[in-house]
Structure formats: structure tokens, C-alpha cells
N, C-alpha and C positions, 0 to 999 in steps of 0.2 A: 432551154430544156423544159418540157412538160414534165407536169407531176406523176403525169402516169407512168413515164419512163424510169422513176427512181423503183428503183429495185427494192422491196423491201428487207430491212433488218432482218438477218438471223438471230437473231436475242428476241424479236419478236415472234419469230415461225417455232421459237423450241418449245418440244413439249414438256408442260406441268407437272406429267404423271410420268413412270415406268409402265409404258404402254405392254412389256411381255407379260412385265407381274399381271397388270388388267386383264389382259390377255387367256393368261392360265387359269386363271380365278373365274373367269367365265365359261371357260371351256370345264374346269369340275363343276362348275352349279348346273350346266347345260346337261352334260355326263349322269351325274349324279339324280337330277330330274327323272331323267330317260331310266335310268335303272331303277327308281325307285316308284316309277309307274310301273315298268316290268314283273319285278318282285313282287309289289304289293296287293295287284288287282285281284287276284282267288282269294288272297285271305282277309281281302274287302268286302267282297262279293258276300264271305261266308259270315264273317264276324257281323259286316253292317248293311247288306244286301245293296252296298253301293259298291262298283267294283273299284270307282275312281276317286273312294272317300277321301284316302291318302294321299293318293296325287293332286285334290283340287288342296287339301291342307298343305302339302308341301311347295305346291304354287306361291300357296299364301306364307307361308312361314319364309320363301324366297325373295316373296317382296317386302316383308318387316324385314330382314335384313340388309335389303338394299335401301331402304329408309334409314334405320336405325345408321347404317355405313355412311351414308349421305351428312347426318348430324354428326356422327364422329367426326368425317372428314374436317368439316367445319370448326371442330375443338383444337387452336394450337397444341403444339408439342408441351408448352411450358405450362399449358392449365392441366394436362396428365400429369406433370411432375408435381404441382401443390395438391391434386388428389389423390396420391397414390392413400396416404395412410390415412385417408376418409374413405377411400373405397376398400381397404382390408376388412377395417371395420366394422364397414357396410356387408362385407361379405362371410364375416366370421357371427352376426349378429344375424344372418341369414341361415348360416350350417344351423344353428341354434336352435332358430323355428323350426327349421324340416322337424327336427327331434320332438317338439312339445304334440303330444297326442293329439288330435286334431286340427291340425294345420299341414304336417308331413302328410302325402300320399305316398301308400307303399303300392310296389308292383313287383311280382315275384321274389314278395320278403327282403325288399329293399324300400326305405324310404328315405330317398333322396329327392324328391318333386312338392314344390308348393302350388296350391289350386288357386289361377289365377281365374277362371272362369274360361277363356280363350283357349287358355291352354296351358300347360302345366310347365312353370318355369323349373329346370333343374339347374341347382344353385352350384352346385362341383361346376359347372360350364363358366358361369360367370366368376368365381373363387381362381380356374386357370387365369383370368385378363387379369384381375384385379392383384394377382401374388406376383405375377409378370412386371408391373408397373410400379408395384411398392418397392419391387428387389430395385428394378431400374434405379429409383431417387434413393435408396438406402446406396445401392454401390458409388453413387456421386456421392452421397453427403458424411459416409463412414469407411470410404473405399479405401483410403489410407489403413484405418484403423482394420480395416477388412484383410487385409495384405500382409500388416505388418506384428496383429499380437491374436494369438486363438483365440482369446476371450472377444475379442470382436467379429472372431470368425463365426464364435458360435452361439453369439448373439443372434443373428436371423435364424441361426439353426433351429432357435429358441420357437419362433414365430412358427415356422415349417411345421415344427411337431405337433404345435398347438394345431393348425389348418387338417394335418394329418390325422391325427385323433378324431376329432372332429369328422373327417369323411370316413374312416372306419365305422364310426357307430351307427353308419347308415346301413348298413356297408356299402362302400364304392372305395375299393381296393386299387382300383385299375385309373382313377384318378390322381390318387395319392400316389403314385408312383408316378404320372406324368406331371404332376406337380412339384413334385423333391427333385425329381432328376432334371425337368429343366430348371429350375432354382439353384441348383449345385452347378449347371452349366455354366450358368451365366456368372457365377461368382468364380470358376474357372476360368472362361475369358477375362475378368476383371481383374486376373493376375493373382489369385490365391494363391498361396502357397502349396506345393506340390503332392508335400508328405503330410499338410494339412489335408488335402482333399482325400487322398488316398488313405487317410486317418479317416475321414467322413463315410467314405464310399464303405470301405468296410465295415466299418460299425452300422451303419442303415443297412446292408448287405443282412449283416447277421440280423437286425431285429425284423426284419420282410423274412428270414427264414425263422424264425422263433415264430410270426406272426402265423405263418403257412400250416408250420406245424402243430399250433395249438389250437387251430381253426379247420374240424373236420369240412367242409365247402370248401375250404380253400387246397386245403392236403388234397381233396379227390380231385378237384382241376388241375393240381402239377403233376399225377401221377396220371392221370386220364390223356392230360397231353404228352406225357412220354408213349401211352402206348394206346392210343384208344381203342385197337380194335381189341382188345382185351375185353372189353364190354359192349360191341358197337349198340346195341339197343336199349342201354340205359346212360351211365355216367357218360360212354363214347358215343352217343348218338349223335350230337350236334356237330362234333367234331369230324365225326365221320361223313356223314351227309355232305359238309362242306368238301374234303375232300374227293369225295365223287364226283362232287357240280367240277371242282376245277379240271379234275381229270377226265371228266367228259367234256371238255370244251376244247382241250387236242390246243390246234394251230390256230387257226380260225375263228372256233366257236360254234354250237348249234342254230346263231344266230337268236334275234333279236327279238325278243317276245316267246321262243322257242325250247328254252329252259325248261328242265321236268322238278329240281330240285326242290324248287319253291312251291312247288305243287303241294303244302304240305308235310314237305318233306324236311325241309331244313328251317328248323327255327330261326325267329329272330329276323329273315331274308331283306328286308327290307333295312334294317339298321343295321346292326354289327356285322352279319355276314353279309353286307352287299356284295363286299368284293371276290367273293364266292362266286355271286351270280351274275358278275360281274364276265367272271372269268370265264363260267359256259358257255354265257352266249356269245361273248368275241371272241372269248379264246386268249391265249398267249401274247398275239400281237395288240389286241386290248386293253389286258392286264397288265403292259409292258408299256405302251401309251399311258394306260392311268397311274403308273409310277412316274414313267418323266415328266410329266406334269408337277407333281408333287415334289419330287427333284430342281426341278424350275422355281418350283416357288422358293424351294428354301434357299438356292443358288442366289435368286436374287433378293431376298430378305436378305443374308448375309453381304451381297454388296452394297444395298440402302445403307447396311449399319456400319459396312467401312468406309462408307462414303463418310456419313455420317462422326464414323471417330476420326478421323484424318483433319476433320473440321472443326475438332474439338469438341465438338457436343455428347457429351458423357452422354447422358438420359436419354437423348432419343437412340443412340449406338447400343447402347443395352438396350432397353424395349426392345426394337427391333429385330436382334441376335434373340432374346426371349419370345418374340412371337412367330419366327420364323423355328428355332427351336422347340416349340408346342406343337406348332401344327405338323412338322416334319415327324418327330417321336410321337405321338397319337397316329397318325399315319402309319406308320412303320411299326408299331405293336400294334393295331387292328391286321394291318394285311398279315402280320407275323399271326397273328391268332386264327385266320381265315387257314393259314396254310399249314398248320399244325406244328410250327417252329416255336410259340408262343405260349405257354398257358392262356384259358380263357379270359380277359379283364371286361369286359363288358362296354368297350369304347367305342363311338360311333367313327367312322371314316370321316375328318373333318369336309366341309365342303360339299357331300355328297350324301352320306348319310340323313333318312327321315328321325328329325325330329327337331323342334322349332324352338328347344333354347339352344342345340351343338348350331346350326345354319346363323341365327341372329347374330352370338357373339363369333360366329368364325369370320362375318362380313362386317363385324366391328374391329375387329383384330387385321383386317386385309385393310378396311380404312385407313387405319393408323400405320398403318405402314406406307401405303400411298401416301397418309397425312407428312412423315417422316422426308420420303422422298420429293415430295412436292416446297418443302422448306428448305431442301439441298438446291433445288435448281433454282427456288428462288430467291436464296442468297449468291447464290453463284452470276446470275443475271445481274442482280443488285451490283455483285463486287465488280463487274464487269462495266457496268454504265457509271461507276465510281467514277473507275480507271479511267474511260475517256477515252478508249483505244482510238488508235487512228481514221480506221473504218468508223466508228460514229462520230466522231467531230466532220470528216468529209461527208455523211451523208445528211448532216445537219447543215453544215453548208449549201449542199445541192437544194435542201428541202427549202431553204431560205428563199434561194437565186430562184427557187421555181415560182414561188409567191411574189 
């Protein structure tokens, strides 16, 4: 028998990664591209006399996050678990600077961005990975205690409010609520107690309603999105504009580049309402693609993580459930705000949306998940050439007889 006739191993043809997840994560950065060279070019054109300012920046912000993904990927699961509570750190010492007068830039009476020169890092983006990763090693290393007595439940509660606070004085409102809630998820999946969570849920409940209502900005966005056309050309303006783009895009869509909405029309078009204009120019069946997508992703982040707990590995099984959990709820409150079911939070569409710290850490966070899944199959391979199965000792043999 020649060598060439041995067939090769299947433990050697499996693939490394969950090629769907790859998959979809390409097809929103691809997406997401496309539409934010669409939306962006007029008010390119107008603001910086380049119509493709945004698109060559969003190029570039596409490929620091394929970089940036590339060095996560590289970083074991167990060197995130000994930095979780250096990077809260890192990122609570970060909220801090935005705040000191001359370090924060503000934009539209928000200062949440520090001036990095390149471009303007916004710290709530990296604060989502970093409260994700901390919760992870906190639910291994107090998960017991987390389970079994509320003073340890409300212990990280502790932490939350702290992070909370902190993004409020920016104000970025719409962070802080994708930050406690996937935080409280995940400590839900880690087997909380029931009437503990539902003791949690309501008390944040009520103080996001104490906050709303002692906060004129925030009162006219819940009552603006109950009824915007009550004011459509002031408080409802932005709301309503969006609404139009989606109901002029029907079935199909005006097609592609063909969009009137963003004509000036609808603020913001290029970030927070992408999927506005999203929605005109494919239409329905677009709109409904760029959900399964994002259905996909979280479908199979949650398998990475029950792959992952089945196998015992606490910390990558949370991470995992946490970062699949962020980017599906950021998802689903932007499109909720696009389509007038939401108050306004000011959140970009992960994956798709322009702007070059949500892209960076959203392609660090797809990393780690690939990084998670890629430790699954290659311990599985591992346990597998342990075992000795039949199939590889006979083709060790053949491989022998053929030399």
C-alpha cells in the first residue's frame, strides 16, 4: 500500500472554528459596510466635501477590528479569566477620565469619548467586554456564594451600580441598561435565585423609572416614543423620519443607494438609525435577513457556551452566554428604537453600525467567542487521540506498513 492511498484522518480535516458564526459576522460587517456607505455619502459630501469620508474611515475601523480579533483570538480563555478584575479597573478608571474637563469630548451634550488622535475611543463600548468578563470569573469563583445567600447576590450588584453611575454622568443611559441587563442575565443563567432576581429586576425597574422621570431628556424620549407624531418636527422628528424610511421600503425596498430619508432627513442615518435605512432600501425581506443574522449569531454563541458548560468550563460558558447576550440585546433595543417600539437609547447596531470603537470591540468580542469555540474542538480532538479509537491505531499502522 502507497502512502497516497491512506486516506486521511477526520480529527485532522475538522474544522477549528464554527464556520456559521464566521460566517454571519462577515456577512453584517459586509451589510453593514454597504449601508453605511449608502447613508453616509450626502452628509459627507456636506459636512466634509468628501462624500466617501465615512466609508474610507469605516474601511479602516473594519480592519483595526479584524486585527485587534486576530490578537484576541490569540489570547487563551484562561488569560481572560486572571484579567477580568484588571480590566474593570481599567475601565472604571477610564468612565473617570471621560468626566475630568479636558480629556472627555462631548457631542450633542454627551461626553462619553476620549481623544485618541485617530479617533475617538468611546469607553461605555469597551466597559460592555470588560463587566462581561469580570461577571464571568466572579460567577466561577463566588457562584456558590452567588446562589446561595443575597448578600453575595448583591455583591456584584454593588459593582453594576458603581459602572452605572458612572455612565449616567455622561449621560449614556442606553449603555447602562445594556450593561445591568446582560449582567443580571448572566447571573440568571448561573442559577440565581428566582425571587432573588425578580427582587432585582424590580427594584432597577423602579429606579430606570425614578431616573426617567427626574430627568426632563429622558421623560420627552418615553413620551415622544409613545406617540411621536404629537410633535413630528420637533421632539418626534427623528422618530418619525425613521418611521417613514421603513414604511417606504414596502416589500422589497427602493433599492440600493436609492433611499430619500437620509437625504438630510433623518438624523443620525449612518449610526443609530442604520436599520431605518436599512429597511428602505431592501425593504422587509432585508430587514428580516438582517435579523436572522443576528438570530444566528446569538443561536450559536449560546451553543459555543453549552458546548462549553457540558465540559465544565465555568468561565468560558459564561463569557460566551455574556457576549452573545450583549450583542443580541444591543441589537434588539437599536432595531426596537428604529421602529418606534423602544424609547430612543442612542445605541449603535453592533457589527454594522459607523463608528470605530462599537466595530473594534464588537470584532474582539466575535474573537472570543471563536477563541472559546476553538478550545472546545480542540480539546475534543485531544480527548479523542487520548482514547486511541480504533480508526487511529489502524491507520497508524497502515501509515507505518506504507514507510
Amino acid at each position: 500500500m502507497s502512502a497516497s492511498t491512506i486516506k486521511p484522518s477526520p480529527v485532522v480535516d475538522k474544522l477549528m472554528y464554527d464556520p456559521l458564526l464566521l460566517g454571519t459576522v462577515a456577512l453584517l460587517l459586509a451589510m453593514g459596510f454597504v449601508m453605511v456607505a449608502s447613508a453616509s455619502l450626502h452628509i459627507a459630501a456636506e459636512n466634509y466635501g468628501q462624500p466617501w469620508f465615512y466609508t474610507i474611515r469605516q474601511i479602516i475601523f473594519i480592519g483595526l477590528g479584524l486585527v485587534a480579533g486576530l490578537v484576541a483570538f490569540k489570547i487563551p480563555v484562561s488569560v481572560w479569566q486572571r484579567l477580568g478584575p484588571w480590566l474593570l479597573l481599567a475601565g472604571l478608571a477610564l468612565l473617570l477620565f471621560v468626566l475630568i474637563p479636558g480629556i472627555g469630548r462631548t457631542v450633542n451634550g454627551a461626553t462619553r469619548w476620549i481623544n485618541l488622535g485617530v479617533f475617538n475611543l468611546q469607553v461605555s463600548e469597551l466597559m460592555k467586554l470588560f463587566v462581561i468578563i469580570y461577571m464571568a470569573g466572579y460567577l466561577v469563583r463566588r457562584g456558590d456564594e452567588v446562589r446561595t445567600s443575597f448578600s453575595g447576590f448583591l455583591k456584584p450588584m454593588a459593582m453594576l451600580s458603581l459602572v452605572t453611575l458612572l455612565l449616567l454622568l455622561e449621560p449614556d443611559f442606553g449603555s447602562s441598561v445594556v450593561i445591568f441587563s446582560t449582567a443580571l442575565a448572566m447571573m440568571f443563567i448561573a442559577g440565581v435565585r428566582l425571587w432573588q432576581f425578580a427582587l432585582l429586576v424590580a427594584l432597577v425597574a423602579s429606579a430606570l423609572a425614578v431616573l426617567a422621570i427626574t430627568s426632563p431628556y429622558r421623560m420627552e424620549r418615553l413620551t415622544t416614543f409613545l406617540n411621536p407624531w404629537a410633535d413630528p418636527f420637533d421632539s418626534g422628528f427623528q422618530l418619525t423620519q425613521a418611521l417613514i424610511a421603513i414604511g417606504r421600503g414596502e416589500i422589497w425596498g427602493v433599492g440600493l443607494g436609492s433611499g430619500v430619508q437620509k437625504l438630510f432627513y433623518l438624523p443620525e442615518a449612518h449610526t443609530d438609525f442604520l436599520f431605518a435605512v436599512t429597511a428602505e432600501e431592501l425593504g422587509l425581506i432585508g430587514s428580516l435577513l438582517l435579523i436572522a443574522l443576528f438570530v444566528v449569531f446569538v443561536v450559536r454563541a449560546f451553543a459555543i457556551a453549552r458546548q462549553a458548560e457540558i465540559k465544565g468550563q465555568q468561565f468560558a460558558a459564561y463569557m460566551a452566554y455574556g457576549l452573545g447576550l450583549w450583542v443580541g440585546m444591543q441589537a434588539f433595543i437599536n432595531i426596537g428604537v428604529n421602529m418606534g417600539v423602544l424609547p430612543t437609547k442612542g445605541l449603535t447596531l453592533p457589527l454594522m453600525s459607523y463608528g470605530g470603537s462599537s466595530i473594534v470591540v464588537c470584532c474582539v468580542a466575535v474573537a472570543m467567542l471563536l477563541r472559546v469555540d476553538f478550545e472546545q474542538r480542540r480539546s475534543s480532538i485531544q480527548a479523542e487521540r487520548r482514547a486511541g479509537n480504533p480508526d487511529t491505531r489502524r491507520r497508524k499502522r497502515e501509515r507505518r506498513a506504507a514507510v
